[in-house]
C-alpha positions as CSV (number, residue, x, y, z in Angstrom):
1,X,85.7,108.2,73.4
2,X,85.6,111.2,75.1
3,X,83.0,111.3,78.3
4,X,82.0,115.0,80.1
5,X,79.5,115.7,82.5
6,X,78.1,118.6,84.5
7,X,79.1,122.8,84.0
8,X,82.2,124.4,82.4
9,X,85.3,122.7,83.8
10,X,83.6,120.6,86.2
11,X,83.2,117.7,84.6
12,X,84.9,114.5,84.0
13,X,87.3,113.3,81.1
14,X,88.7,109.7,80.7
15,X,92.3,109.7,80.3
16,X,93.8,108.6,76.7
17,X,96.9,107.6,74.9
18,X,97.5,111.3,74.6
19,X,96.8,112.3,78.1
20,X,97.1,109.1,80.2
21,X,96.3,109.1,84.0
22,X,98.9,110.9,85.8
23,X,98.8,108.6,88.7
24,X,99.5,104.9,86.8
25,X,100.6,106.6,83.3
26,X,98.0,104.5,81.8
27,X,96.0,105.6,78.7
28,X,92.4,103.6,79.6
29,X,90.0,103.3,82.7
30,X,91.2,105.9,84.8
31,X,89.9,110.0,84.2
32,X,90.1,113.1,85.8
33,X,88.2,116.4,86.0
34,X,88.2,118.8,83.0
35,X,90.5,120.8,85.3
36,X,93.0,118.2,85.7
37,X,92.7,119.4,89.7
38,X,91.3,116.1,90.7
39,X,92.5,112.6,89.4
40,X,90.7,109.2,89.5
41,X,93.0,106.2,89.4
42,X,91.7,102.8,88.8
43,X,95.0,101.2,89.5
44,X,96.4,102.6,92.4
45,X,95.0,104.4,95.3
46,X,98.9,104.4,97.0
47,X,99.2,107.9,98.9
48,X,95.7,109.1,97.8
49,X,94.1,111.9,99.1
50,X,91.0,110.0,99.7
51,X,89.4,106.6,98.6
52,X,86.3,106.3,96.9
53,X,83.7,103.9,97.7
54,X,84.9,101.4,94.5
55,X,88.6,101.5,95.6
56,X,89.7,104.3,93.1
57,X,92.3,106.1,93.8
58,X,91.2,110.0,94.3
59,X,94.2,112.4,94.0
60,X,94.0,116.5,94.8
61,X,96.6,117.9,92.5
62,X,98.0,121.3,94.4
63,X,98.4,124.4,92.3
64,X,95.3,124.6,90.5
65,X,93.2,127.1,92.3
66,X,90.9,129.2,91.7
67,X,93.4,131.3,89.6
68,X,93.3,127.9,87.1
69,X,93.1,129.5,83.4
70,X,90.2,127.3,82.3
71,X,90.8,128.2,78.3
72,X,94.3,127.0,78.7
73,X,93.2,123.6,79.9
74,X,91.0,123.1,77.1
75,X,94.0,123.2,74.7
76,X,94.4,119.7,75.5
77,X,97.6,119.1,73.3
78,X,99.8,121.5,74.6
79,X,102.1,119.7,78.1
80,X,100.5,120.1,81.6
81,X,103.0,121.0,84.6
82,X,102.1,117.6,86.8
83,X,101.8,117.7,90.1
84,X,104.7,115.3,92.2
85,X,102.4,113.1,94.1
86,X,103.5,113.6,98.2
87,X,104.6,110.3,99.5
88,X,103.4,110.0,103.1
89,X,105.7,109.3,106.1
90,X,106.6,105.5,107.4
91,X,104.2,104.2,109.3
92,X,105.2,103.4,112.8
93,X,105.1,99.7,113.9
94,X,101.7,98.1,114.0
95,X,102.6,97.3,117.9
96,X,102.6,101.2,118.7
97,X,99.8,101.8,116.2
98,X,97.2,99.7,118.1
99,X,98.6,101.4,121.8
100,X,97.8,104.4,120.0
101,X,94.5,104.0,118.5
102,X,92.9,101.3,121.1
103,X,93.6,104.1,123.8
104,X,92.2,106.8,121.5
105,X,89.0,104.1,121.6
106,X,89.0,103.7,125.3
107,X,89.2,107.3,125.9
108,X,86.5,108.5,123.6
109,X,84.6,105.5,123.4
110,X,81.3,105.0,120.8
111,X,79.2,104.1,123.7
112,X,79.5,108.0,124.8
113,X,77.8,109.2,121.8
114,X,74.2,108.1,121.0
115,X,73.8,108.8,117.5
116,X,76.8,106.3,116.5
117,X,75.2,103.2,118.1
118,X,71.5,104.1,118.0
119,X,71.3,106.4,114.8
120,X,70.7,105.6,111.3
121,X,73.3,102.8,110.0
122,X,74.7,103.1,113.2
123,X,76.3,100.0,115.5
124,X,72.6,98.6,116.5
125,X,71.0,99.1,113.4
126,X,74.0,96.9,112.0
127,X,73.8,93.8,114.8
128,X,77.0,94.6,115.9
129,X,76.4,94.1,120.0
130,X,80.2,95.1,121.3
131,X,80.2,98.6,121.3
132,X,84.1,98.8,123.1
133,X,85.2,98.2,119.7
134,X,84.6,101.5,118.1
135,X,85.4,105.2,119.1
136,X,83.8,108.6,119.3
137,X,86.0,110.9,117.0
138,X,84.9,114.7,118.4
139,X,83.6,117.3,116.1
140,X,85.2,120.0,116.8
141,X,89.1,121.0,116.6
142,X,89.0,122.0,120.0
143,X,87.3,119.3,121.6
144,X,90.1,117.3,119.5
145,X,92.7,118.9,120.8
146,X,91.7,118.1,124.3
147,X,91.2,114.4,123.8
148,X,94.8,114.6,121.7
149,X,96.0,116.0,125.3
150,X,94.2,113.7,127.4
151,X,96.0,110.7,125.2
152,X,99.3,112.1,125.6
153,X,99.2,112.1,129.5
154,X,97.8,109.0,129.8
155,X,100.1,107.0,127.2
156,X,103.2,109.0,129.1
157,X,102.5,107.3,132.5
158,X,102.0,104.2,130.6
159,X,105.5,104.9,129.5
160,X,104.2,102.7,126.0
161,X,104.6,105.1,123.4
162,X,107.6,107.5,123.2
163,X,106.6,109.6,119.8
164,X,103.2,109.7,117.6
165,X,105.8,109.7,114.2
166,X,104.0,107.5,111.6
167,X,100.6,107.1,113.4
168,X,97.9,108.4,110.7
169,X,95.4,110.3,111.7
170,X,98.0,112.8,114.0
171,X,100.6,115.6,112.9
172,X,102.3,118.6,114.1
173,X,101.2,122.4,113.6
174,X,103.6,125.1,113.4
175,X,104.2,125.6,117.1
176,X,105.0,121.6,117.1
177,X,102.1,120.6,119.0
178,X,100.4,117.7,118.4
179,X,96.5,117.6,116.6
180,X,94.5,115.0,115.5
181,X,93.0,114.4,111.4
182,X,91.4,118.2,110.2
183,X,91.8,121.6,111.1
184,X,88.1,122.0,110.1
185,X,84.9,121.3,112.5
186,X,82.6,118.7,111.7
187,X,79.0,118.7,110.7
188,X,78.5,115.4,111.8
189,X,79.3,112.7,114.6
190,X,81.8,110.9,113.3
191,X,82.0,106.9,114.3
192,X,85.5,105.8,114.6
193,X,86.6,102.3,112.7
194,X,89.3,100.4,113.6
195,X,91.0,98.0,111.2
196,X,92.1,95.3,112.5
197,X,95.3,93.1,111.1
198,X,95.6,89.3,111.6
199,X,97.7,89.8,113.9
200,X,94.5,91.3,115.9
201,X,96.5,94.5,115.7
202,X,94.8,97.9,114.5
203,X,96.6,98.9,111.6
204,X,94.4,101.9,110.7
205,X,91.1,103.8,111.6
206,X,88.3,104.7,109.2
207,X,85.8,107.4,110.2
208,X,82.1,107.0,109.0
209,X,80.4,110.2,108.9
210,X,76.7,109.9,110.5
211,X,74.6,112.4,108.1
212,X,75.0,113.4,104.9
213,X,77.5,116.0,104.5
214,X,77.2,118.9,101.9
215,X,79.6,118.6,98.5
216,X,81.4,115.3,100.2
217,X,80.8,111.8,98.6
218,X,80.9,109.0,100.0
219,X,80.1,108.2,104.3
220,X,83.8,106.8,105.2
221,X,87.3,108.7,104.9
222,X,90.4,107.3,106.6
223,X,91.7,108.7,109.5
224,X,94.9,110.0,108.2
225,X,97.0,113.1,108.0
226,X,99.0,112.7,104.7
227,X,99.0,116.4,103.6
228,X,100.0,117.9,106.9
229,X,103.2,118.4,108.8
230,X,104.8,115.4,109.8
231,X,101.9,113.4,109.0
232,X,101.3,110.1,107.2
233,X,98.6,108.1,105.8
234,X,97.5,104.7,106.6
235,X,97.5,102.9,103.2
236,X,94.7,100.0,102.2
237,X,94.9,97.9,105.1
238,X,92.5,94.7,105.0
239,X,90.5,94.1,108.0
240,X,90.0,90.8,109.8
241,X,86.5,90.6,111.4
242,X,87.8,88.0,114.1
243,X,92.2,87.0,113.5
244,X,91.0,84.9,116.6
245,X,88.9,82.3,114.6
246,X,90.3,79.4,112.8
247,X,92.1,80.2,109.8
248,X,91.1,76.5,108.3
249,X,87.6,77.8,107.5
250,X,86.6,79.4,104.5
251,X,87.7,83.1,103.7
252,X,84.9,85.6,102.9
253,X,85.8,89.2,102.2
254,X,83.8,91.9,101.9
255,X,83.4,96.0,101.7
256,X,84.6,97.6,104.9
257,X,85.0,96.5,108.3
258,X,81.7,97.6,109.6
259,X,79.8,94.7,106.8
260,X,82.6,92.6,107.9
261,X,81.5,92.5,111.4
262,X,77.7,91.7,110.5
263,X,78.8,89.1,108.1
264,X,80.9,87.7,111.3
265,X,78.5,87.8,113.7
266,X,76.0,85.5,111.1
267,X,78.8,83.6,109.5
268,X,80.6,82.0,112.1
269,X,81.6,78.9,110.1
270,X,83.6,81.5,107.9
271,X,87.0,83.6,108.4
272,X,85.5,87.2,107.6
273,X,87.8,90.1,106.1
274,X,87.3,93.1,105.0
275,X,88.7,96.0,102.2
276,X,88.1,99.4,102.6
277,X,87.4,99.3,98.5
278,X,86.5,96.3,96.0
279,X,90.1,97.4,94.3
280,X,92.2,97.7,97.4
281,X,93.7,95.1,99.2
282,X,94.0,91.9,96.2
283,X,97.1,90.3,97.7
284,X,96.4,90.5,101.3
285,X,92.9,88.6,100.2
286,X,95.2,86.3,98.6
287,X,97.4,85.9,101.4
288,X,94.6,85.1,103.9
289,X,92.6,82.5,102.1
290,X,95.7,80.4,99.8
291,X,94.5,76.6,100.3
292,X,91.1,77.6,101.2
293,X,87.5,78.4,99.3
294,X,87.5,82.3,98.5
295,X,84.2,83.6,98.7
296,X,83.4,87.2,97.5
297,X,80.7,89.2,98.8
298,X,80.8,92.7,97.4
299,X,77.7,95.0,97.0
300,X,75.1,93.5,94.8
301,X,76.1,96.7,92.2
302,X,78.8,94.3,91.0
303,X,76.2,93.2,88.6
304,X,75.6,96.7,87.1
305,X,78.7,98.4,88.0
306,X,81.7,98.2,85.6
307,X,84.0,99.5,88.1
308,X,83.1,96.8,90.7
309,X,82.3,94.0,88.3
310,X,86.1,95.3,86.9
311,X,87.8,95.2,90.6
312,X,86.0,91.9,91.4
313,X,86.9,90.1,88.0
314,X,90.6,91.8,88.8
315,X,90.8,89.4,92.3
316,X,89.8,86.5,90.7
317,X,92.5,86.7,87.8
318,X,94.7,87.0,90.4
319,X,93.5,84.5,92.3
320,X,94.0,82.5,89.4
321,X,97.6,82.8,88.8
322,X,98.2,82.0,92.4
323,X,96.6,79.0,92.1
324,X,98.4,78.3,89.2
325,X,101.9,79.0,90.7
326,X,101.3,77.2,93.4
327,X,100.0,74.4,91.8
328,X,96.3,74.0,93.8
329,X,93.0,74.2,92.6
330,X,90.8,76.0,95.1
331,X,86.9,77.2,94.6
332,X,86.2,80.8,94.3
333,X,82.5,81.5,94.5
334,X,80.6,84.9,94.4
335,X,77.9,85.0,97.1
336,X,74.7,87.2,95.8
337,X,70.7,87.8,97.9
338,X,67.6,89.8,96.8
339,X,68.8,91.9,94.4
340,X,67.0,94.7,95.8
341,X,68.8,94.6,98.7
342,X,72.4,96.3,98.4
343,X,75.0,95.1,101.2
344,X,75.5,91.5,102.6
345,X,74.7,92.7,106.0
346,X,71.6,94.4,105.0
347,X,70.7,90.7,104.0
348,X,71.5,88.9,106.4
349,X,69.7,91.5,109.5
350,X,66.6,90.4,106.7
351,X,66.9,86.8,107.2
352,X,67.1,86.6,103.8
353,X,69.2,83.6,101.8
354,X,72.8,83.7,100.4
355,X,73.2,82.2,97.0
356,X,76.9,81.0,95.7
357,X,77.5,81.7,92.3
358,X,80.5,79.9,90.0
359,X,82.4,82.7,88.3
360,X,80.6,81.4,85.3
361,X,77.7,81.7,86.3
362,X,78.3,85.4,87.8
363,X,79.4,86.5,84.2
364,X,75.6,85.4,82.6
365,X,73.8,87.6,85.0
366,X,76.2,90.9,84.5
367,X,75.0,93.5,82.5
368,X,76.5,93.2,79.3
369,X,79.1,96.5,80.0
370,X,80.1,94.9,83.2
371,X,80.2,91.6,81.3
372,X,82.8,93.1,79.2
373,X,84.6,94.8,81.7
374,X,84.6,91.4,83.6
375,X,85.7,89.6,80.7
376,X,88.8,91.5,79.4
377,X,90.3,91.2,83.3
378,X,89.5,87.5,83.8
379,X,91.2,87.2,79.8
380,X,94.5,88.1,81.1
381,X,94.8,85.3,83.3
């Protein structure tokens, strides 16, 4: 079935045996725009230009401009020039990563800007009490560029970090000097996310923008520089709330590393994680909690979302045939609260109770098009 939404070619079509996804090559789940500028991958968000808040992959295909000839795209049986997806540059070694961006912290620090901790889902209004943790990203390009040269001069006398190759978030311009994520000012304060490895390493940075911003989705974007010169991006890294806790505890995971810091902060008889996406990040999750009780604690949407209730049925198949490789027999249990409330962390600031749900008993409370969606992923176990 063909879905379309909103004016002349800006709406959205789902991708077919005809025209599968031009990211995965798939023929179902996935769509793009009627434009075929924009593509929404289900599968993979490898080298994407951005992440949506489900963990799809969102691709900006180049060379379809204004000048796109509209009529021409309608004629959807005659071949498409596809765009060759740009592979971002090696990341540099998660040592020099965390120099980079722990120094980036300390020198523009969150404490310095009041809207991040005091403003609307801001550090306080979240519980999270260490403030040292996050960063200040500046607005503007030029206040940018002086904290880029600040960070250079101070990392030189350190004598830590010869070259910024393969740290996202920084590239080169054509005079060779270095800048830091867009060429564009911001609207907004923008709070600066580390994520942190289990290694207690930051692998990556997320920005969360503090307002609203005009014809963006979504609050969080990486801090990465894929699409410029010498730039890279930082992948789906997953996020460990505390690598300094016990790994013998139970493993939650959860959407993004601010939630995972709340969730710490309350949980301390569990090993917290975080994705940056219900679909990113499977086998890392895996990884961290093999021989241990996996609980999930995505958004409360997972109910009435297909996408989520897809990505979070998609873990526990997996979860599955690791189990059954490795021969054990481990609980998964989905943690849900008042359904009116959205986030786990919103919960638990509310004092209200976390309830654990068998994956059976998740299924009977779905919606019956998430229960589907649910149902085909957990069939291919």
């Amino acid at each position: 079935m063909v879905v379309t939404f909103g004016q002349r070619g800006n709406g959205y079509r789902r991708v077919s045996r005809n025209r599968p996804c031009h990211i995965c090559e798939k023929p179902n789940w996935c769509s793009r725009t009627q434009t075929e500028t924009i593509s929404f991958c289900a599968r993979s968000n490898r080298n994407a230009d951005r992440i949506s808040r489900h963990g799809w992959g969102v691709y900006y295909h180049q060379g379809f401009g204004v000048d796109f000839d509209f009529d021409f795209n309608r004629s959807f049986n005659r071949s498409l020039k596809r765009k060759k997806i740009q592979v971002s540059k090696a990341l540099a070694p998660p040592a020099i990563r965390d120099k980079v961006f722990r120094k980036l912290i300390e020198l523009s620090p969150a404490s310095s800007n009041d809207e991040i901790v005091n403003g609307r889902g801001g550090l306080s209004e979240r519980g999270i009490q260490d403030y040292s943790q996050y960063g200040n990203l500046p607005r503007t390009v030029n206040e940018r560029r002086v904290l880029v040269e600040r960070l250079i001069e101070s990392l030189a006398k350190a004598g830590e970090v010869q070259s910024f190759a393969g740290i996202p978030g920084f590239w080169r311009d054509a005079n060779d000097s270095l800048r830091l994520w867009s060429e564009q000012d911001s609207f907004t304060d923008l709070m600066l996310i580390p994520f942190v490895g289990p290694d207690a390493l930051i692998r990556a940075c997320q920005i969360r923008f503090m307002r609203h911003v005009p014809n963006r989705s979504g609050s969080y974007v990486w801090l990465s520089s894929s699409k410029e010169r010498s730039g890279c991006g930082p992948g789906a890294p997953l996020h460990h709330a505390d690598p300094y806790r016990a790994l013998d505890k139970p493993v939650l995971v959860t959407e993004g590393a601010l939630k995972a810091a709340t969730a710490q902060r309350f949980l301390s008889d569990r090993y917290v994680v975080g994705n940056s996406g219900v679909a990113t990040s499977h086998r890392e999750i895996l990884e961290t909690a093999r021989g241990k009780l996996l609980e999930i604690a995505f958004d409360n949407d997972s109910f009435t979302n297909p996408h989520v209730a897809r990505a979070l049925a998609a873990l526990v198949r997996l979860r599955y045939a690791d189990q059954k490789v490795l021969a054990i027999n481990d609980d998964v249990r989905i943690l849900t609260w008042d359904r009116s409330i959205k986030g786990i962390d919103e919960a638990l600031l509310a004092g209200l109770p976390i309830q654990q749900l068998t994956i059976r008993e998740w299924l009977k409370y779905l919606t019956p098009e998430c229960r589907e969606q649910a149902s085909q992923q957990l069939s291919r176990a």
